[in-house]
VEXVO-107397 format. One record per residue (C-alpha): residue number from 1; residue in three letters; x, y, z negated. Coordinates in Angstrom, 3 decimals, always signed. Each point is the difference from the previous one (the first is absolute). Last residue first. Layout:
BEGIN
+-----+--------+----------+----------+----------+
| num | residu |       px |       py |       pz |
+-----+--------+----------+----------+----------+
| NUM |    ALA |        X |        Y |        Z |
...
+-----+--------+----------+----------+----------+
This chain:
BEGIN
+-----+--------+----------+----------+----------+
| num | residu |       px |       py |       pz |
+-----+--------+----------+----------+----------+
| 204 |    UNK |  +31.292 |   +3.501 |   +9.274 |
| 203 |    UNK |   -2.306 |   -2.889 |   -0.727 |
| 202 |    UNK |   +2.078 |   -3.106 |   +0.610 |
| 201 |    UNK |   -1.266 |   -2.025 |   -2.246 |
| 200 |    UNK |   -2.707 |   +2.232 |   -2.071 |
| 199 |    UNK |   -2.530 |   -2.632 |   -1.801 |
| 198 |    UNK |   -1.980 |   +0.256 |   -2.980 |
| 197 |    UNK |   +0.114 |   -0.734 |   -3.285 |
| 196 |    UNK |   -1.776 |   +2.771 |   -1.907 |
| 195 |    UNK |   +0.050 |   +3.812 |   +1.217 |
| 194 |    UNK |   -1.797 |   +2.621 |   -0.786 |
| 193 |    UNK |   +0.082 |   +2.826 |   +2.605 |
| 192 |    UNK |   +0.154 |   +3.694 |   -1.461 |
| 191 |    UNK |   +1.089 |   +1.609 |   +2.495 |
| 190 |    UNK |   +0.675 |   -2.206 |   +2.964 |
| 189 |    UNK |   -0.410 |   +2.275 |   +2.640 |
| 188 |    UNK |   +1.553 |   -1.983 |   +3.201 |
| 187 |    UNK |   +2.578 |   +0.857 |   +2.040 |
| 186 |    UNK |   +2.640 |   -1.777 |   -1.247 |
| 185 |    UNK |   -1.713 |   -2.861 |   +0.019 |
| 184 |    UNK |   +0.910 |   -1.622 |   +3.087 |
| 183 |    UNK |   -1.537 |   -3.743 |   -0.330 |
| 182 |    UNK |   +2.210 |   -3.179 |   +1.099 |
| 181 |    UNK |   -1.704 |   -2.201 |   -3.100 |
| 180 |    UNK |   -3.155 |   +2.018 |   -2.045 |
| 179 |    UNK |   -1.329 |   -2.994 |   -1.245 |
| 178 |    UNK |   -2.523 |   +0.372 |   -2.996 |
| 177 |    UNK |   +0.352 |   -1.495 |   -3.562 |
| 176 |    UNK |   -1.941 |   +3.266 |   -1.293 |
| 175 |    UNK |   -0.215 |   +3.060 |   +1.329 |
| 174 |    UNK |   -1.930 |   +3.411 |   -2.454 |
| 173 |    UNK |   -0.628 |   +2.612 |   +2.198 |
| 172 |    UNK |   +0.679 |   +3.245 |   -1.969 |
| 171 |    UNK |   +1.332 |   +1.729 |   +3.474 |
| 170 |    UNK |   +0.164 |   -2.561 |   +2.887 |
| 169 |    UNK |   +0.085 |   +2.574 |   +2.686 |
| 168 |    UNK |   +1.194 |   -0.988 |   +4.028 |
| 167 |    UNK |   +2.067 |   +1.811 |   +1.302 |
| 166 |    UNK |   +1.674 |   -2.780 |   +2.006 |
| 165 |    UNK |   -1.479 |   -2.610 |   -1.424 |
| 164 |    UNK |   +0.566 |   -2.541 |   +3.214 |
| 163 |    UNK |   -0.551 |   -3.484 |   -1.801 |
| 162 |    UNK |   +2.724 |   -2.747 |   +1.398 |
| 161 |    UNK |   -1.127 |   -2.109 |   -3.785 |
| 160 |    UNK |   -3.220 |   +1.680 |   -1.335 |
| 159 |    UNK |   -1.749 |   -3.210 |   -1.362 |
| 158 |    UNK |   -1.782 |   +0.964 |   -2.856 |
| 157 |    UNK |   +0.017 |   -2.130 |   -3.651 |
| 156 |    UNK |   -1.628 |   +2.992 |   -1.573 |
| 155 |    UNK |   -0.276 |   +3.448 |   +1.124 |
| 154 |    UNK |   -2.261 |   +2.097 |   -2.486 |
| 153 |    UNK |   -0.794 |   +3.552 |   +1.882 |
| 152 |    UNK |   +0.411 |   +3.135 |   -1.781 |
| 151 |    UNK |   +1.859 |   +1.999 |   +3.308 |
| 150 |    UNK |   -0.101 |   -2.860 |   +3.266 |
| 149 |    UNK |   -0.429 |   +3.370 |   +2.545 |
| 148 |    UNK |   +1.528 |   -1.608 |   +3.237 |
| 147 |    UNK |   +2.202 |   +2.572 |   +1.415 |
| 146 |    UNK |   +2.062 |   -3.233 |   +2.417 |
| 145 |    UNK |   -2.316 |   -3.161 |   -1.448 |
| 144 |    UNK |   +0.899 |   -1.453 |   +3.519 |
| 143 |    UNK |   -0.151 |   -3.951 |   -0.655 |
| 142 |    UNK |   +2.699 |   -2.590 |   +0.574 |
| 141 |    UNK |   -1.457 |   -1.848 |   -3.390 |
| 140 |    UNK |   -2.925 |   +1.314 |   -1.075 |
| 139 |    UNK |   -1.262 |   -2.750 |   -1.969 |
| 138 |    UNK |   -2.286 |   -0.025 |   -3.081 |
| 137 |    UNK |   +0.598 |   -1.894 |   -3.150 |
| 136 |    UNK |   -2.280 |   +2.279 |   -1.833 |
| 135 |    UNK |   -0.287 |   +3.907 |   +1.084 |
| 134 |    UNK |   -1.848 |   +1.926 |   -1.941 |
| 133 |    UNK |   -0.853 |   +3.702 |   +1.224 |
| 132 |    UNK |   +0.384 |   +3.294 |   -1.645 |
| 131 |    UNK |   +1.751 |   +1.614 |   +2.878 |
| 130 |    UNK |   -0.748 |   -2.273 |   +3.388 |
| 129 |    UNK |   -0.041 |   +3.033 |   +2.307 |
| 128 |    UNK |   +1.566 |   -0.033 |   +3.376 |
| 127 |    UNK |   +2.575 |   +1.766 |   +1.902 |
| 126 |    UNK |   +1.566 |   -3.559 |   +0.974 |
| 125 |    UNK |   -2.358 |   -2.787 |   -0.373 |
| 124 |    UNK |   +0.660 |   -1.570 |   +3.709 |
| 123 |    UNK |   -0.408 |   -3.980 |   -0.865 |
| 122 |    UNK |   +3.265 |   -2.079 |   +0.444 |
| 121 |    UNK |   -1.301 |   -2.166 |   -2.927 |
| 120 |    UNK |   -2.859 |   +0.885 |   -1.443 |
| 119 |    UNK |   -0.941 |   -2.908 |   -1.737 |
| 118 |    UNK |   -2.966 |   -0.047 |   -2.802 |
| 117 |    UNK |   +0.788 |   -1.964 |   -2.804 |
| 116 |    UNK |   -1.691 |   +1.836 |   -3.124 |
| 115 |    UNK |   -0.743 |   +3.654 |   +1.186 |
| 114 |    UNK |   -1.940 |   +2.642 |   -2.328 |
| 113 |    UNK |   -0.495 |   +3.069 |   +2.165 |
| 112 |    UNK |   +0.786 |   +3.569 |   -1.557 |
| 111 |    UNK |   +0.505 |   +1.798 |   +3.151 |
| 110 |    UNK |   -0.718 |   -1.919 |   +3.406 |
| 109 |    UNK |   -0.872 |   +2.485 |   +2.463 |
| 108 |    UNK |   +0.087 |   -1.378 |   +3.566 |
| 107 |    UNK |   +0.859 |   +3.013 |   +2.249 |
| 106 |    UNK |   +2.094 |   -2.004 |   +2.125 |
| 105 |    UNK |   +0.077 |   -3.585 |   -1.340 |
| 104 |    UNK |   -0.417 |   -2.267 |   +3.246 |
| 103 |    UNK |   +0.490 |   -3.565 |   -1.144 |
| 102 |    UNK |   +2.829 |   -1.727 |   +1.474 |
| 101 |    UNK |   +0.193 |   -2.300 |   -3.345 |
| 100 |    UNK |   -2.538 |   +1.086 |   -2.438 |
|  99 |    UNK |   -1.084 |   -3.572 |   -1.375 |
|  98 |    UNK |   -1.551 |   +0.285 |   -3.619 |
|  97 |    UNK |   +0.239 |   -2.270 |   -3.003 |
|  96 |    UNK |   -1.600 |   +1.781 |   -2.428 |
|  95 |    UNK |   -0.949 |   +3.589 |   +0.932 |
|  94 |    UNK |   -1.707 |   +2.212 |   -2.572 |
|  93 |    UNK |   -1.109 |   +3.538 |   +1.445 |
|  92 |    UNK |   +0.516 |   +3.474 |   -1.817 |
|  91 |    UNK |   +0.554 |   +1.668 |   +3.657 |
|  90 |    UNK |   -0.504 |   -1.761 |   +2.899 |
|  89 |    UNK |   -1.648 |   +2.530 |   +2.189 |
|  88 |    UNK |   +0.768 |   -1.288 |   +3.947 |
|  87 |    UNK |   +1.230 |   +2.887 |   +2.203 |
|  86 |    UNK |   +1.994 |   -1.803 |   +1.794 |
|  85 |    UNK |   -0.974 |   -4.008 |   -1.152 |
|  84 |    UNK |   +0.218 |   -2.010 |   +3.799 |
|  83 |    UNK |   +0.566 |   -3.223 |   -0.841 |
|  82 |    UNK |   +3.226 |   -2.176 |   +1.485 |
|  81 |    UNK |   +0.207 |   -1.523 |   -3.306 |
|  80 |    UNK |   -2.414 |   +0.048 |   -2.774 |
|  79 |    UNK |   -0.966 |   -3.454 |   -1.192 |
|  78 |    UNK |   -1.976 |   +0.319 |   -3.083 |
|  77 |    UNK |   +0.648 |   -2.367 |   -2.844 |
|  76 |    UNK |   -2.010 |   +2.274 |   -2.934 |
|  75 |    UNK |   -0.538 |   +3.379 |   +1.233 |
|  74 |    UNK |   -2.169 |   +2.298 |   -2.567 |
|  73 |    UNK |   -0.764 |   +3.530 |   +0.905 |
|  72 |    UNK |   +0.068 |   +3.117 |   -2.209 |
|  71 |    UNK |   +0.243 |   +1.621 |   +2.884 |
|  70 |    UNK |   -0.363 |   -1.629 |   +3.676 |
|  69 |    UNK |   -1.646 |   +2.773 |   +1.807 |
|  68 |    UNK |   +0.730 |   -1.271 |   +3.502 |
|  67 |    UNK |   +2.094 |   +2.804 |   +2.131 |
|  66 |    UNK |   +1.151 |   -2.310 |   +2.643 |
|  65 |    UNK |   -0.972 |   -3.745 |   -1.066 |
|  64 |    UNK |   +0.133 |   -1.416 |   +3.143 |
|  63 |    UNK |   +1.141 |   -4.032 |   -0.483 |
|  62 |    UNK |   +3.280 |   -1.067 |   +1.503 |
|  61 |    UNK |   +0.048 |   -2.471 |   -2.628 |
|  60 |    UNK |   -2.801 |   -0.314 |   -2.510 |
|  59 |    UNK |   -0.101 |   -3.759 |   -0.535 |
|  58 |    UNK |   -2.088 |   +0.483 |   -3.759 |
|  57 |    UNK |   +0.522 |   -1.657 |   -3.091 |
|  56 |    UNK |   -1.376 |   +2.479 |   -1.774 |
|  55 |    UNK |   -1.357 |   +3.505 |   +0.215 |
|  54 |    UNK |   -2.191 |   +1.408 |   -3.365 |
|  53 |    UNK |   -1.293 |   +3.600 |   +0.528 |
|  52 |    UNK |   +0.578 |   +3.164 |   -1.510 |
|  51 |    UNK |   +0.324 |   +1.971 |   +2.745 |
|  50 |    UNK |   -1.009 |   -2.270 |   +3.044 |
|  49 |    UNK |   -1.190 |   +3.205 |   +2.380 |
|  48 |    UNK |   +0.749 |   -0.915 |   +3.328 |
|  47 |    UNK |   +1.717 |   +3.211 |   +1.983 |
|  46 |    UNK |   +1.368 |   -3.022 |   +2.539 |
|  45 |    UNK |   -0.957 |   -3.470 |   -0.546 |
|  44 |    UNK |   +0.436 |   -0.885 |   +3.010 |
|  43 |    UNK |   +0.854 |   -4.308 |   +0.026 |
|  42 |    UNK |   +3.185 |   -1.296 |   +0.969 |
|  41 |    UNK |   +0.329 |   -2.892 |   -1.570 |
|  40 |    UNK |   -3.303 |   -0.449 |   -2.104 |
|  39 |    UNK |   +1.344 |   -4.024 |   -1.097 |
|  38 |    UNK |   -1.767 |   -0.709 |   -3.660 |
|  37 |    UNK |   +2.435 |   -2.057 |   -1.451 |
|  36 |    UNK |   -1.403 |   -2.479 |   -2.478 |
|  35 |    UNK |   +1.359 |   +0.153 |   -3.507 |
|  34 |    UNK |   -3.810 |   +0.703 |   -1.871 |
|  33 |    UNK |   -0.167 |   +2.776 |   -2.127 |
|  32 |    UNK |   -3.321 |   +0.871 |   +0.802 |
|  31 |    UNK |   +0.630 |   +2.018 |   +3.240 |
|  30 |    UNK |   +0.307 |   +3.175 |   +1.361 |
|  29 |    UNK |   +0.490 |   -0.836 |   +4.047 |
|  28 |    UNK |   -3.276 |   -0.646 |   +1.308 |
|  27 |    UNK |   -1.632 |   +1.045 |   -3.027 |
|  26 |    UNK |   +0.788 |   +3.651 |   +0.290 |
|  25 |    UNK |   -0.642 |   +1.676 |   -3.945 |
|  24 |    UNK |   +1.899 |   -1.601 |   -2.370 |
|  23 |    UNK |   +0.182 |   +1.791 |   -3.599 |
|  22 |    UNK |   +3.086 |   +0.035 |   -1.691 |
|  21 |    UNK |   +1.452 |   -2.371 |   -2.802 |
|  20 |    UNK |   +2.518 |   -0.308 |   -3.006 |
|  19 |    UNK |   +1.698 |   +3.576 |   +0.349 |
|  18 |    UNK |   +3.821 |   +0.464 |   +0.139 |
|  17 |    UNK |   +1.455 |   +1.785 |   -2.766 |
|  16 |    UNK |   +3.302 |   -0.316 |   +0.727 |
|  15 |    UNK |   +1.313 |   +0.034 |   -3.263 |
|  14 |    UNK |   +3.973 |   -0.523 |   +0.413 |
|  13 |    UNK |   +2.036 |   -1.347 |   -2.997 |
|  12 |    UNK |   +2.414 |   -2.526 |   +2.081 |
|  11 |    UNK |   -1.666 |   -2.473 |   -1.528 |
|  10 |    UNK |   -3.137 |   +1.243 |   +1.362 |
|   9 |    UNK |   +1.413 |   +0.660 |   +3.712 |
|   8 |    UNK |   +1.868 |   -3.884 |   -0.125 |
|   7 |    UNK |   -3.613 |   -1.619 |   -0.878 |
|   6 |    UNK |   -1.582 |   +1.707 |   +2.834 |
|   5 |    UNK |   +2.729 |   -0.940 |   +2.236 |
|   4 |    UNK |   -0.726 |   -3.705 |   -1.341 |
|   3 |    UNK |   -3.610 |   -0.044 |   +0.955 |
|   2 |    UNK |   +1.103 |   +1.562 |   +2.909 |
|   1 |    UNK |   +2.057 |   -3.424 |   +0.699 |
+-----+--------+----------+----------+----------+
């Protein structure tokens, strides 16, 4: 299936310049590539620095990860939900298939992240920054994107259906095949949007 979203992003003309490989650096939990789940539920890793780093296939929920330096990061099947990420630096990171559900987001900066399948459905996003970022088949469906800052970003295949936008700015974001069903738009800056196949039912 991400395979596939991949495939979808290219045709639709979208570089996303993702890079091959990263550098593990924790063995307990970076791994070789192998599909086992590492379970760390609930660990502190508060103020951690993983910049950089290579996280996969990792049971994170309810995990501590207040004001981790994340950057740059790499998050391939990480589950998410219920952890603690105020604070948390996530900016310029690559997440594939990523679990965000409950997650604490205040203060989590995540401008310019590449996302392929990553669910953050009823997450609390609003005020925050995600200009510049790719988002690939992601789902925020029911979420609070109220002031969001999505300007330049590449939204392709994305769930938004029951999305609060409410000032929310979308300027020269280019949305593609993505559901925006039972959003208000009307106060949304949509300057510049372009637009290919997607969804408004009942979008005042």
């Amino acid at each position: 299936m991400r395979k596939l979203l991949f495939a979808s992003a290219v045709a639709a003309g979208f570089a996303l310049g993702i890079p091959a490989a990263m550098t593990p650096a924790h063995a307990e939990i970076f791994s070789n590539g192998n599909c086992a789940i590492a379970d760390d539920r609930g660990v502190n890793w508060a103020g951690r620095d993983m910049h950089g780093q290579l996280l996969e296939n990792a049971d994170l929920r309810n995990a501590g990860l207040r004001n981790a330096n994340l950057r740059g990061a790499r998050l391939d099947c990480v589950d998410l939900r219920g952890a603690d990420l105020q604070g948390a630096d996530l900016s310029g990171a690559m997440l594939e298939g990523v679990r965000l559900g409950g997650a604490l987001l205040n203060g989590t900066l995540l401008a310019r992240i590449d996302c392929v399948g990553c669910d953050f459905a009823r997450a609390d996003l609003s005020g925050h920054d995600l200009s510049g970022s790719h988002l690939i088949g992601a789902n925020f469906a029911r979420a609070d994107l109220r002031a969001a800052d999505l300007r330049n970003a590449v939204l392709s295949g994305v769930d938004f259906a029951d999305v609060q936008l409410g000032g929310a700015k979308l300027a020269n974001a280019t949305i593609v095949g993505s559901d925006f069903h039972n959003v208000d738009l009307r106060d949304v800056d949509l300057s510049n949007v372009r637009l290919s196949g997607d969804d408004f039912s009942r979008s005042p």
